[in-house]
C-alpha positions as CSV (number, residue, x, y, z in Angstrom):
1,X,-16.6,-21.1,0.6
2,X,-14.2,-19.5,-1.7
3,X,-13.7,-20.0,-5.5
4,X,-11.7,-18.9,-7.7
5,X,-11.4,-17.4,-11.6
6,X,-7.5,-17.2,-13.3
7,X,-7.0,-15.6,-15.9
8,X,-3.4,-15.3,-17.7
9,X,-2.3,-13.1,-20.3
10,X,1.1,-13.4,-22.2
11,X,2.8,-10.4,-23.4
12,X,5.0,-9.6,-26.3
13,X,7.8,-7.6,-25.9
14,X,6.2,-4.3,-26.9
15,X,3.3,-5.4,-23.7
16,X,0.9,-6.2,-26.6
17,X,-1.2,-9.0,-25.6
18,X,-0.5,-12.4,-27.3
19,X,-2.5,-14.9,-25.5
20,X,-5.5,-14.6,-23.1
21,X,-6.0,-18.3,-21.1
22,X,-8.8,-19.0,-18.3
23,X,-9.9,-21.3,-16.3
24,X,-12.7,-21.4,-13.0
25,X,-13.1,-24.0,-10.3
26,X,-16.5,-24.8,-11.5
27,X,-15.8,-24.0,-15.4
28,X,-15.8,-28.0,-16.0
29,X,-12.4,-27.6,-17.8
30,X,-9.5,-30.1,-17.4
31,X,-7.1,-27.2,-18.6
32,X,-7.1,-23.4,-19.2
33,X,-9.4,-22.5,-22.1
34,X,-7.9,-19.8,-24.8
35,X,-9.4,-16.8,-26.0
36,X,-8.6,-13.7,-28.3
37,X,-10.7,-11.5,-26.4
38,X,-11.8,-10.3,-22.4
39,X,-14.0,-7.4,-20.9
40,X,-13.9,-7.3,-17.3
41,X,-16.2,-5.2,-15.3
42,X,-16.1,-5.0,-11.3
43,X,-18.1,-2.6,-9.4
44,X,-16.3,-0.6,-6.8
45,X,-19.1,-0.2,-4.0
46,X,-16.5,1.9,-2.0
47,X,-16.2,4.7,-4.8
48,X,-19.0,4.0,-7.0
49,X,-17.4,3.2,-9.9
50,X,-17.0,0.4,-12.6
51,X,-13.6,-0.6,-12.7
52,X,-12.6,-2.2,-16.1
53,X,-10.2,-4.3,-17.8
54,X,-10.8,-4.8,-21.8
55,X,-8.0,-6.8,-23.0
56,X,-7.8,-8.2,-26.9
57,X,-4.9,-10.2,-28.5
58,X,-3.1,-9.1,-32.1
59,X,-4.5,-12.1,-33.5
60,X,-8.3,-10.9,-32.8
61,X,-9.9,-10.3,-36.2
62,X,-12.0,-7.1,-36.8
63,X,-15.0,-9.4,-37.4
64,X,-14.5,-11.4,-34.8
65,X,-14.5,-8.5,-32.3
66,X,-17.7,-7.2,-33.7
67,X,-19.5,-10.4,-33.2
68,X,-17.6,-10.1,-29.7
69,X,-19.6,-6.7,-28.8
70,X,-23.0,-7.7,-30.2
71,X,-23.0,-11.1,-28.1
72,X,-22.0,-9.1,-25.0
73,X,-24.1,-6.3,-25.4
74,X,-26.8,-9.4,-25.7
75,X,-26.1,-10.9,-22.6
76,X,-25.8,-7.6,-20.5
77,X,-29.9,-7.1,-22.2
78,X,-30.2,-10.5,-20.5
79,X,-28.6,-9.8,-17.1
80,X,-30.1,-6.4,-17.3
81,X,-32.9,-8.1,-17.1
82,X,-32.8,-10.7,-14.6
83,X,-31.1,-8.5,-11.9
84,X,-34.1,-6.1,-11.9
85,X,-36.7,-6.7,-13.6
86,X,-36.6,-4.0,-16.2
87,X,-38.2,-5.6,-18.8
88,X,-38.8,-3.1,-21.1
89,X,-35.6,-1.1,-21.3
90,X,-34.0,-4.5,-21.6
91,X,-36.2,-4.8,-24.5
92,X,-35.3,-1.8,-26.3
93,X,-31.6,-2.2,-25.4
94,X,-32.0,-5.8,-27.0
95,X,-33.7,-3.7,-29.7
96,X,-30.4,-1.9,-29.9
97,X,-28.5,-5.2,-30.0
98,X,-30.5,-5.7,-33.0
99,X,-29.3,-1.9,-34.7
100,X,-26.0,-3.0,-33.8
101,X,-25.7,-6.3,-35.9
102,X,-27.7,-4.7,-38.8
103,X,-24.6,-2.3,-39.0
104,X,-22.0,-4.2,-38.3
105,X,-23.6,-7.2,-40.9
106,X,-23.4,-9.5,-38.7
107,X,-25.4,-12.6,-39.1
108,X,-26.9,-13.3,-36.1
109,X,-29.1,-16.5,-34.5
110,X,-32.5,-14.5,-34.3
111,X,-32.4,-14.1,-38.4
């Protein structure tokens, strides 16, 4: 079985992002969903090595990107987590999480 993930970004003419559009097989979307932000992460087995694409339209508020970080630094806590069983250092990283939005002032669900 094979499934697939598209993602397409449109460029202005200085090759500054403008648009970021996905869309997966099993997403449940009827057409590609926007966003004004992407961090891609893909580990390279072969060298070792985590590969990385960070992309962020013009449009993408500073605010908006800090909120950005804190909710993915959550959920790699979480994934941390669940993919070994580390659940202390997941803790204090989440405790991190927690520094994070204090300085950043960034209102978060747990307040």
């Amino acid at each position: 079985m094979k499934k697939e993930i598209n993602i397409a970004v449109e460029l202005d003419k200085n090759q500054v992002p403008e648009k970021i559009t996905w869309n997966a097989q099993d997403a449940g979307l009827n057409n590609p969903a926007h966003c004004r932000a992407m961090l891609l992460s893909l580990w390279d087995n072969d060298n070792k090595q985590t590969l990385k694409l960070d992309l962020w339209t013009k449009d993408m508020t500073v605010d908006e990107m800090k909120l950005f970080f804190y909710e993915t630094l959550v959920t790699m806590a979480d994934t941390f987590e669940s993919a070994t069983k580390e659940d202390k250092i997941s803790g204090d990283f989440r405790d991190f999480c927690a520094y994070f939005a204090e300085k950043m002032d960034i209102e978060t669900k747990e307040k």
